[in-house]
C-alpha positions as CSV (number, residue, x, y, z in Angstrom):
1,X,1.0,86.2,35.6
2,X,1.0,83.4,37.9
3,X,-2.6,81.8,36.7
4,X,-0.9,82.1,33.3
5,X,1.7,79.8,34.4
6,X,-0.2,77.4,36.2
7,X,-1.2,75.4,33.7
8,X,1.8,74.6,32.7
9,X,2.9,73.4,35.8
10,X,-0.7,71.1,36.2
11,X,0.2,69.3,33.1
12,X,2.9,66.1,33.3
13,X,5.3,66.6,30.2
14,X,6.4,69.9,32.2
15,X,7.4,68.8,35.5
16,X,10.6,68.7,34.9
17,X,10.3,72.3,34.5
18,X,8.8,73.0,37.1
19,X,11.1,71.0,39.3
20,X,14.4,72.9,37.7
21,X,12.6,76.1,38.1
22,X,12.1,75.7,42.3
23,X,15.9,74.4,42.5
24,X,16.5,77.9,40.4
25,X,14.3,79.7,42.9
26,X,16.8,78.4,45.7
27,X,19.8,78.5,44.2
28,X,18.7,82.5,43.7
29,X,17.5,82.5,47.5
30,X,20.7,80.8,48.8
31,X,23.0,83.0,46.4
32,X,21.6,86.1,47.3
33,X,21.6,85.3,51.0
34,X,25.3,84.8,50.8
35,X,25.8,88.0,49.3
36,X,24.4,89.8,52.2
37,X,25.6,88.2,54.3
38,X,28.9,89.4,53.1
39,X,27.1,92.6,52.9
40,X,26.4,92.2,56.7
41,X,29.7,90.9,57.9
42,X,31.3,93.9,56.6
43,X,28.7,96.6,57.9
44,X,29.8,94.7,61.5
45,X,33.1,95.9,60.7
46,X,33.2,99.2,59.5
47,X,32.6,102.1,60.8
48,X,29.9,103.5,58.9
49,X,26.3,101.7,58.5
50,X,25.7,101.9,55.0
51,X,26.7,98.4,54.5
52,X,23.9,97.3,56.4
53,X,21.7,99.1,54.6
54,X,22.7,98.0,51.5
55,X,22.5,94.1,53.1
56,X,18.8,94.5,54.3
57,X,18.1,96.6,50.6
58,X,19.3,93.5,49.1
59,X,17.4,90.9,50.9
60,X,14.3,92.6,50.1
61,X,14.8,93.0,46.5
62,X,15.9,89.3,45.7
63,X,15.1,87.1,48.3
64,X,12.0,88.0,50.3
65,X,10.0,88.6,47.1
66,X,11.1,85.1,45.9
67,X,10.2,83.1,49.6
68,X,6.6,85.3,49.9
69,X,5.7,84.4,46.1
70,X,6.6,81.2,46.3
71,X,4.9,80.9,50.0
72,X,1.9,82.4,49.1
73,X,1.1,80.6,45.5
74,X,2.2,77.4,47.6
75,X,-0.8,78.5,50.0
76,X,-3.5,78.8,46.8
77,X,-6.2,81.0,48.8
78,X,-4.3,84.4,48.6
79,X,-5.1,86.2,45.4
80,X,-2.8,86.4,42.6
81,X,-3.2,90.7,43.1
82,X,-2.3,90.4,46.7
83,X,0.6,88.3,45.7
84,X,2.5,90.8,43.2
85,X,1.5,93.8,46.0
86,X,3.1,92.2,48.7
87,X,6.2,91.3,46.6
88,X,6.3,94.4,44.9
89,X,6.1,96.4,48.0
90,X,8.7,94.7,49.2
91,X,10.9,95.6,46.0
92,X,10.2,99.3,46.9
93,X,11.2,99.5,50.6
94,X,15.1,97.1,49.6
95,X,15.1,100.2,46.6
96,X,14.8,102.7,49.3
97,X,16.5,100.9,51.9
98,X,19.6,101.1,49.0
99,X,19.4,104.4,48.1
100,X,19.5,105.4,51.5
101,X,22.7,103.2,52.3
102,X,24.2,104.6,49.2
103,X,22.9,108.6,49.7
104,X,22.9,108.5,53.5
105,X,23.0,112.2,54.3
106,X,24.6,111.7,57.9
107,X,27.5,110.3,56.4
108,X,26.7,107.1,57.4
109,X,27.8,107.5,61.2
């Protein structure tokens, strides 16, 4: 996907583009961070731990994908495969993280 999209990044008339898609990018990064951090600040005060679960689920659906893509296309050697594994693997374990936060068969104590 990514060598699909790249040249329309090379080519001048879409700069703009590409320019309002990384200030998209972080606005997503920043957003999301703030939500779990919310997430965070309220598994610090209740008494269970699901909310921290949920928190670390959440940072690894929305923003770590988002900073390793962007880090590794930014770096050009790593393969375009290795890119959507790494990100995708990291969508899996904030799904699991989730559903354990949300299903957490010790009651969350």
């Amino acid at each position: 996907m990514i060598d699909t999209l790249l040249p329309l990044v090379t080519s001048a008339s879409s700069l703009p583009i590409a320019i309002l898609a990384v200030f998209a990018l972080a606005g997503a990064v920043v957003y999301s961070t703030r939500i779990a951090y919310t997430l965070y600040h309220g598994y610090r005060t209740a008494t269970t731990s699901r909310a921290g679960y949920i928190a670390v689920g959440l940072l690894l659906i929305t923003t770590v994908p988002i900073v390793l893509r962007f880090a590794m296309a930014t770096v050009g050697s790593v393969p375009t495969a290795v890119i959507v594994v790494v990100a995708a693997v990291s969508e899996i374990a904030g799904l699991v993280a989730i559903i354990y936060g949300i299903y957490d068969p010790g009651g969350g104590r």
